[in-house]
Every structure is written in structure tokens, then in C-alpha cells.
N, C-alpha and C positions, 0 to 999 in steps of 0.2 A: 401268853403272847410275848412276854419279853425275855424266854429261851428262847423260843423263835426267832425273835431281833438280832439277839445276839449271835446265834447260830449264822445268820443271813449277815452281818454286819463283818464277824472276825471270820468263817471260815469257808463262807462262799467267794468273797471279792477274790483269793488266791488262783481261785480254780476259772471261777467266771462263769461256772455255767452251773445252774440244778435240774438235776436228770427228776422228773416228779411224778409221780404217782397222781392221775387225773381222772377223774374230782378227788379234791381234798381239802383242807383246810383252809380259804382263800390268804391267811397269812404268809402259807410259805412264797407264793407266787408273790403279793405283793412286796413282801417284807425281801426278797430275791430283787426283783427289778431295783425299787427304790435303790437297791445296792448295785447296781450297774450289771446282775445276773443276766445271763441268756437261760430262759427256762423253757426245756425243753420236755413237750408233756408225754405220759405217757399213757394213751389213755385205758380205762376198762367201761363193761357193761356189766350189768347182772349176768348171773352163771356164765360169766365169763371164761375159756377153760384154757385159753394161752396169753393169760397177762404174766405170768411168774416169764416165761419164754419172750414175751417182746421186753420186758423191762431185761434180761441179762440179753438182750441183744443191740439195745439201747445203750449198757453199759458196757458194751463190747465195741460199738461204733464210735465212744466219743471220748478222749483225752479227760486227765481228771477233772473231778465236777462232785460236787455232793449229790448225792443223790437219795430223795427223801421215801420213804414207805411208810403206809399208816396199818396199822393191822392188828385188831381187825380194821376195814377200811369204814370208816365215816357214812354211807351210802349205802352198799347193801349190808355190810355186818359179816362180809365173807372173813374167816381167818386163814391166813394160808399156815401151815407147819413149820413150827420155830426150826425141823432139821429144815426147809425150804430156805428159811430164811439165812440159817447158816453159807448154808452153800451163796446165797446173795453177798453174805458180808466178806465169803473167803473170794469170791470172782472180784468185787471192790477192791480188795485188799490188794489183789494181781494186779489189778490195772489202774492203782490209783485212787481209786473214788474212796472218798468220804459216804458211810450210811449214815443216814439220819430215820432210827425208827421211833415212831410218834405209839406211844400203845395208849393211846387214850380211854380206848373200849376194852384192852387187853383182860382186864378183870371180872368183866362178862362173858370170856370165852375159857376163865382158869388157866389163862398161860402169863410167862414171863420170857421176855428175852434178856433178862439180866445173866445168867448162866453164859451168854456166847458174850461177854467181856472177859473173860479168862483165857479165851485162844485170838481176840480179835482185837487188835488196838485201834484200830481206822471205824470205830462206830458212836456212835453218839444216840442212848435212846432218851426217849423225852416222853416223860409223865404226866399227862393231869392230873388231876385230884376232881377237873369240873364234873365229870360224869359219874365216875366209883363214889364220889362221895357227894356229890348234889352240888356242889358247889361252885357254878358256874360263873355266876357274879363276882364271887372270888379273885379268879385269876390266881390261884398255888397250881403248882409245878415244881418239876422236879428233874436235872439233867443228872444221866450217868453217863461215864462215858473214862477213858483210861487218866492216868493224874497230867499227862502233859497238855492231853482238852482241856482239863476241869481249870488249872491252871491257867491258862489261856482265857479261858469265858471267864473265872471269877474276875478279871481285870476288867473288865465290859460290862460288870452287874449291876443296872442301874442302883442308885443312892432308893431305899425305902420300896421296893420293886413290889414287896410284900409286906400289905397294912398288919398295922396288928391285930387288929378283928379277924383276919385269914388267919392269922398264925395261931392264932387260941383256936379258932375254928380247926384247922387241923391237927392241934396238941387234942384238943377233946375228942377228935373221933378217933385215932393213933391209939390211946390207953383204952377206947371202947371199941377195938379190932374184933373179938367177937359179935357184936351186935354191926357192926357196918357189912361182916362177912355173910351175916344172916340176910339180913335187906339184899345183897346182891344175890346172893344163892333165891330168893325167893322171887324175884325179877328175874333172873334167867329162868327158873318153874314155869314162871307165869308166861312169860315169851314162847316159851314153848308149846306150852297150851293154847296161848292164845292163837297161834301159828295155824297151829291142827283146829280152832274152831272157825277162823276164816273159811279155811278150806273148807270145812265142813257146810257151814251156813252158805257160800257163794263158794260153788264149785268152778264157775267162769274163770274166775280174778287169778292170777298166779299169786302167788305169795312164793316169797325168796327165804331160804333158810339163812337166820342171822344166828351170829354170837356178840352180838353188841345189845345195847336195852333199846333197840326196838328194832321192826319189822318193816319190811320193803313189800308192798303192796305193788300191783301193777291191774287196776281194772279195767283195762285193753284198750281203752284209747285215749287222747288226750283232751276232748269233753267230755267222757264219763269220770276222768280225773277229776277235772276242775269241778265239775258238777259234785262231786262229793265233799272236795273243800268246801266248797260254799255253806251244802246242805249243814254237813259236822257243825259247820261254825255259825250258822243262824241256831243250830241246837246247841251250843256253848262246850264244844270239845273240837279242838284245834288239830289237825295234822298238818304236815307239811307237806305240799305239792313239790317237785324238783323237775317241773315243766320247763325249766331254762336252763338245763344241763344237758348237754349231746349224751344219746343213749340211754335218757331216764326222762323222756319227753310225757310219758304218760303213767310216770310212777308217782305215788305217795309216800310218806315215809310216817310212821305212829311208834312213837316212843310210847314204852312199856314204864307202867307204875305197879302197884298193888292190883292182886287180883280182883277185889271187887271194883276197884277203879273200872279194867280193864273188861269188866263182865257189863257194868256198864254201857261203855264205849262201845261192843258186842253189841248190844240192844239196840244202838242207834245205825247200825250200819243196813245195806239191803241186804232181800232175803232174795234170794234163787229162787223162783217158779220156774221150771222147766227151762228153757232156755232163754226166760226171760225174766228181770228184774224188775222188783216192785222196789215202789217208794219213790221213783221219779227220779232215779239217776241216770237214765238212757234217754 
């Protein structure tokens, strides 16, 4: 959160506006305004197949602006292609814009956009550590970006920004990079399986292909949604309904853990009879 702040504090107030990738992380929007931003959304859906197209049409429409992408994104877990992304950061470059790419998830799809800092000086990516390594509570992060950014934001860095309980916590997993690689590789396994046994067990439901730790469910409408929040969670396994976001009115979203977790999880969900579902979620 507070690369974010600072991001929104020193290098939006210039431009005044962030072109943003919609839904996303509610800080950039906030931490924007509070800073006198015009944010301007941009939005998607699941299999969405012309958002890479309205965001450089977006960036083609408006005077510089930062403009933020999350990818993979937050929501369905789509990863758009680091050369896609390129071509984003070189159209920025043309006209101004500031990128700001968030790889939060990136680690579960095996990409990095560190490599487009070598042709691109106008970008800025920003790291968690909350998802790749569990550590949400945390709050570690990590900005890269060319030295006349870095420069700039270190003067903005709040005083203590990162406890030292974080910082051990991320020296301790850093020298155990094999075993954090294993745990991720084994969570993308399992997401992927688990993907192919939705489908399997409830033919109805779409399921969305993710590269992030978990899955975008959609079981067709927005009471058969809520009706399975509910059920999961009198059974004590939680997902996330995103019933209040345009375009994902009757989606769920199930973060991926260990496969027996996850096989689990599988057991509690409905089964398909023909075209109709047992277990009282219709």
C-alpha cells in the first residue's frame, strides 16, 4: 500500500489523471483521488477479448496520465503477454503516460516484466510479496522502475514503512527460494486441476481459465451465486462472492491452497444431475 501512496502522491498529481484498469486494486482509485487524480476507468469482463484495444485507445485519447495495469489481473487471473505489454509501455512512452504495472499474481503465471526496464524508462512495476509468499498481513513490496523514479519515491518513503517482523519474514523466504518456488509451482498444479474438476463435477458453471492462485467461477446467476456463498460458509470454507462489481455480478472467486485442501473444497460443492443441481443451490 505504501508504493502505491507514493506512486499516487509524487507521480500522479503532475499528470492529474490515472488511466486504470477496472476492477483492481481499490487503492489505486483511492489513493488517486485523495490526490486530486481524475481516474479514469477502464473497464473489463471475464474472456474479455478487446481490453488490451480500449486501454491503448484510452491512452490514445488522453494527455499524460499514469496509467495503471495489474497482470495477471486481480479478478479473473487473465495474463495478457509481456510482448502485449511491451507494445503498452512503448505507446505510453509516445504519448506521455507514465505505466504503472502491479504483478502481484505474476509469479503464478511464471512471467516477469522486469526485462522491459532495459528499453523503457517511463514504467514503474510494483511487487507484492502478499500472494507469492503468503504474506498479506505483511504489507512488503517492492518498486522497480528506472533510477530517476527510484530517486524520486525514495524521498516519499515513509519513516519505518516495513516492520521488522516483514523484513525477517522476507529475508527467511529469499535464502529458501527453492522451497517458496516449490509451493507456487504446486498451487498453479492444483489450480489447474482443480479448474478441469469443476468442470467436470458441474458441467452448468463456466469456470474461467486463471494464472493467478485462484479461480473465477460463474454459476449463472446472481442467487445461485449468493446461495453458494452462504452454503460454503455454514460448511466453514469461505469464497468470495464479487456480486458488487459491474460484469462479475454473478461470479465467485476460490483462492487455491494445497491439493488436499482443494479436493476437499471439491467435496463440498454441487453435483450436476442432468440439467439440474443437487444440494439446494438453485
Amino acid at each position: 500500500d505504501d508504493a502505491i501512496k507514493m506512486i499516487c502522491s509524487l507521480l500522479v498529481p503532475p499528470a492529474g489523471r490515472i488511466i486504470l484498469q477496472t476492477p483492481n486494486y481499490d487503492r489505486y482509485e483511492r489513493y488517486g483521488r485523495l490526490f486530486g487524480a481524475q481516474v479514469i476507468p477502464v473497464p473489463f469482463v471475464p474472456d474479455d477479448p478487446d481490453f488490451i484495444s480500449r486501454f491503448s485507445v484510452a491512452l490514445a485519447a488522453h494527455g499524460p496520465s499514469v496509467a495503471v495495469l495489474t497482470n495477471p489481473d486481480g479478478f479473473c487471473g487473465r495474463c495478457y503477454p509481456v510482448t502485449e505489454v511491451a507494445n503498452l509501455a512503448a505507446a505510453c512512452a509516445h504519448r506521455g503516460h507514465l505505466l504503472v504495472i502491479d504483478e502481484a499474481y505474476a509469479d503464478f503465471a511464471g512471467i516477469s516484466h522486469l526485462p522491459l526496464l532495459r528499453d523503457h524508462q517511463e514504467l514503474v512495476i510494483v511487487k507484492s510479496f502478499s500472494k507469492s509468499l503468503g504474506a498479506a498481513g505483511l504489507r512488503i513490496g517492492v518498486l522497480f522502475a528506472a533510477p530517476q523514479h527510484i530517486a524520486a519515491l525514495s524521498r516519499w518513503r515513509s519513516v519505518n514503512a516495513i516492520s521488522g517482523l516483514a523484513s525477517a519474514y522476507l529475508d527467511y523466504c529469499l535464502v529458501r527460494q527453492p522451497d517458496t518456488q516449490r509451493i507456487i509451482a504446486d498451487i498453479c498444479t492444483t489450480r489447474d486441476w482443480l479448474e478441469q474438476a469443476i468442470r467436470q463435477r458441474i458441467p452448468e458453471w463456466v469456470v474461467h481459465p486463471s494464472r493467478a492462485n485462484f479461480l473465477l467461477v460463474d454459476p449463472g446467476d446472481a442467487r445461485a451465486c449468493a446461495a453458494l456463498v452462504k452454503q460454503l460458509a455454514q460448511e466453514g470454507i469461505r469464497i468470495r462472492q464479487l456480486g458488487t462489481i459491474p460484469g462479475f455480478l454473478h461470479h465467485a472467486r476460490i483462492t487455491v491452497w494445497s491439493r488436499a485442501t482443494m479436493e476437499e473444497a471439491l467435496s463440498h460443492l454441487p453435483v450436476s444431475s442432468g440439467t439440474r443441481l443437487v444440494k439446494g443451490y438453485t
